[in-house]
C-alpha positions as CSV (number, residue, x, y, z in Angstrom):
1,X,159.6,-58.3,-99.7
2,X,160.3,-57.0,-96.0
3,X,157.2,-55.6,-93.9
4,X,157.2,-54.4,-90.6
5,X,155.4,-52.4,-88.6
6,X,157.5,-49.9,-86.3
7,X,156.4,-47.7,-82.8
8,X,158.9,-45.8,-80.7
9,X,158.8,-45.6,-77.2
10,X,160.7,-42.3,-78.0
11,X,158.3,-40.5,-79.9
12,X,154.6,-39.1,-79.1
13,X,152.3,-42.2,-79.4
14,X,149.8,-42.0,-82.4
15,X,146.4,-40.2,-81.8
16,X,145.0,-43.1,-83.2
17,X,144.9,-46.8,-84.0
18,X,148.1,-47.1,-86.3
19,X,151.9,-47.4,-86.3
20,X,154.5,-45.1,-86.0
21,X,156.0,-46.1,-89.2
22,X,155.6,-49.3,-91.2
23,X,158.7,-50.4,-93.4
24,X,157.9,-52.2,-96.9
25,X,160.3,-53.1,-98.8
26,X,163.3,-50.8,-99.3
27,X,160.7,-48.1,-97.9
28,X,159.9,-46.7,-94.3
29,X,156.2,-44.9,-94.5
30,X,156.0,-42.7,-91.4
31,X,151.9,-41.7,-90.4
32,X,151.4,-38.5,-89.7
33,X,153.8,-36.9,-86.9
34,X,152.8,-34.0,-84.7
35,X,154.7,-31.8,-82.1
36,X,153.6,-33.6,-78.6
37,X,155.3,-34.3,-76.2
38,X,156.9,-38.5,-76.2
39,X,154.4,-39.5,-72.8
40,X,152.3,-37.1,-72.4
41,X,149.5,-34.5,-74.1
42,X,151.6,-31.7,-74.2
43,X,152.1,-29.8,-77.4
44,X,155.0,-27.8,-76.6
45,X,154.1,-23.9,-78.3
46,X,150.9,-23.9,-77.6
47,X,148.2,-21.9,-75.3
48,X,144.8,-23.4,-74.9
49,X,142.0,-22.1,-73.0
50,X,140.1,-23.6,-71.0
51,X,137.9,-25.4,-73.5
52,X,141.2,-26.4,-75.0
53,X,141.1,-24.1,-78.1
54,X,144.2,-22.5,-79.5
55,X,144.8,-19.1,-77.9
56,X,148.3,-18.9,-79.4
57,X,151.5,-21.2,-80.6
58,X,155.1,-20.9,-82.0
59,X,155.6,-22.6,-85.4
60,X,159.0,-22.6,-84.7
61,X,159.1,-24.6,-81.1
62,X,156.2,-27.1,-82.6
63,X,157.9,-27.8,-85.9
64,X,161.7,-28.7,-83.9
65,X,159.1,-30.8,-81.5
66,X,158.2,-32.8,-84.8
67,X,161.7,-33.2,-86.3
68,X,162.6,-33.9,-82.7
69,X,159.5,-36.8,-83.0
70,X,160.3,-38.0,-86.6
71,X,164.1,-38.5,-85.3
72,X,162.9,-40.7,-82.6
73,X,160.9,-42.8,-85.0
74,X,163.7,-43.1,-87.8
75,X,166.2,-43.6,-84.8
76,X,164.0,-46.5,-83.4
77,X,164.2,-48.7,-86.9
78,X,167.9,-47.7,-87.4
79,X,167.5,-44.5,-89.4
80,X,168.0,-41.0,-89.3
81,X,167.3,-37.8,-91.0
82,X,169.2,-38.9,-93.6
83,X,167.4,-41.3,-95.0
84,X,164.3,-38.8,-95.5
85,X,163.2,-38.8,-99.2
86,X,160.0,-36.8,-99.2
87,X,157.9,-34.8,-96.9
88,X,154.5,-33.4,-97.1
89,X,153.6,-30.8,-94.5
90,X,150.8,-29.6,-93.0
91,X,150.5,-26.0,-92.0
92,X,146.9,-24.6,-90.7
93,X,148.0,-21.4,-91.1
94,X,150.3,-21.1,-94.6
95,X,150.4,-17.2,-94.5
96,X,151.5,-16.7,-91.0
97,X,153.4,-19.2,-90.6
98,X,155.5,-20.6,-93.9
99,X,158.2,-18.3,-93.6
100,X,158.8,-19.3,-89.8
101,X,158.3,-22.8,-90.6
102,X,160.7,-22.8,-93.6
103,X,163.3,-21.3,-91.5
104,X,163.5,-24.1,-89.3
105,X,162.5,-26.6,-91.6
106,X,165.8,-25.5,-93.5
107,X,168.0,-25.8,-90.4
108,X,167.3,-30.2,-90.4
109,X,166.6,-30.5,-94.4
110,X,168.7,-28.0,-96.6
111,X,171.4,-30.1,-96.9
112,X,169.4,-33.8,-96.8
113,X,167.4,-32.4,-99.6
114,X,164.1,-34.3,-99.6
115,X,161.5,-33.8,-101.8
116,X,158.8,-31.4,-100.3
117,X,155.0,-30.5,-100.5
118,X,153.4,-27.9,-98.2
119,X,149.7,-27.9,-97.8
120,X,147.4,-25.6,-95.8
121,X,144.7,-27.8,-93.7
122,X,141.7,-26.2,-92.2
123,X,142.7,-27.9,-88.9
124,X,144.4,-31.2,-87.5
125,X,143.1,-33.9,-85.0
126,X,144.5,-32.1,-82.0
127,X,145.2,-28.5,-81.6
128,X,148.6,-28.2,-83.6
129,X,149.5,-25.9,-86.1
130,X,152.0,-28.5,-87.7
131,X,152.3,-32.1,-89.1
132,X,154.8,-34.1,-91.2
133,X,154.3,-37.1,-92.9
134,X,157.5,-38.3,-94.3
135,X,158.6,-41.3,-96.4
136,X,162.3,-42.4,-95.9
137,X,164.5,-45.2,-97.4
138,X,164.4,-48.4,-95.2
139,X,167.2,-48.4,-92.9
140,X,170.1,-50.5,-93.4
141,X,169.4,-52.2,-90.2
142,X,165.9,-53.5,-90.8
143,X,167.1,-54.3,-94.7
144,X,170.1,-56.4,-93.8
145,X,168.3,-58.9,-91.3
């Protein structure tokens, strides 16, 4: 059975020591995917003050920075959206923000049709309101060599 692991130069690098994505078998296993900025810190939607606590943030702008980062990813191993089959979501604040979120979340994924679990989180590793972790079919590409 295939393995490998994948990173994109494309995409924010991991906040931590592990892949992007690791493909296994007819599988592509995404980690967890956040709204920064591919090369930098930035989280685009959010304000921090000075001790770098969340003042305020746009669901909508951070959630199109994580498609955005999951596209890069899937694009790097020969994917795209298309080959999403599930996604779990992580919101850390479901009342204010699902609506929002589902909004956009509808304008990539309505007609894909991945499965879908949304979960509210106390908080995430860095200040985001929003993360994805996704599981997609292998892509042709990587399956073929």
């Amino acid at each position: 059975m295939r393995e490998e692991r994948v990173n994109a130069d494309a995409a924010a690098e991991p906040v931590g020591s592990y892949p992007h994505g690791r493909i296994y078998g007819d599988l592509f296993f995404l980690s967890g995917v956040g709204p920064r900025e591919p090369g930098t810190k930035e989280i685009p939607g959010v304000t921090l003050d000075e001790d770098g606590k969340i003042l305020d943030y746009d669901i909508e702008v951070q959630t199109r920075a994580v498609v955005k980062n999951i596209e890069a990813v899937l694009s790097t191993a020969g994917g795209s959206l298309k080959d999403v089959l599930d996604i779990q979501v992580f919101l850390t604040n479901m009342k204010s923000d699902f609506k929002k979120f589902n909004q956009v979340y509808g304008e990539y994924f309505k007609e894909i049709g991945p499965t879908r679990t949304t979960i509210e989180v106390g908080a995430l590793p860095t200040p985001i309101a929003v993360e994805f972790k996704v599981i997609a079919r292998s892509p042709k590409r990587v399956q073929d060599n």
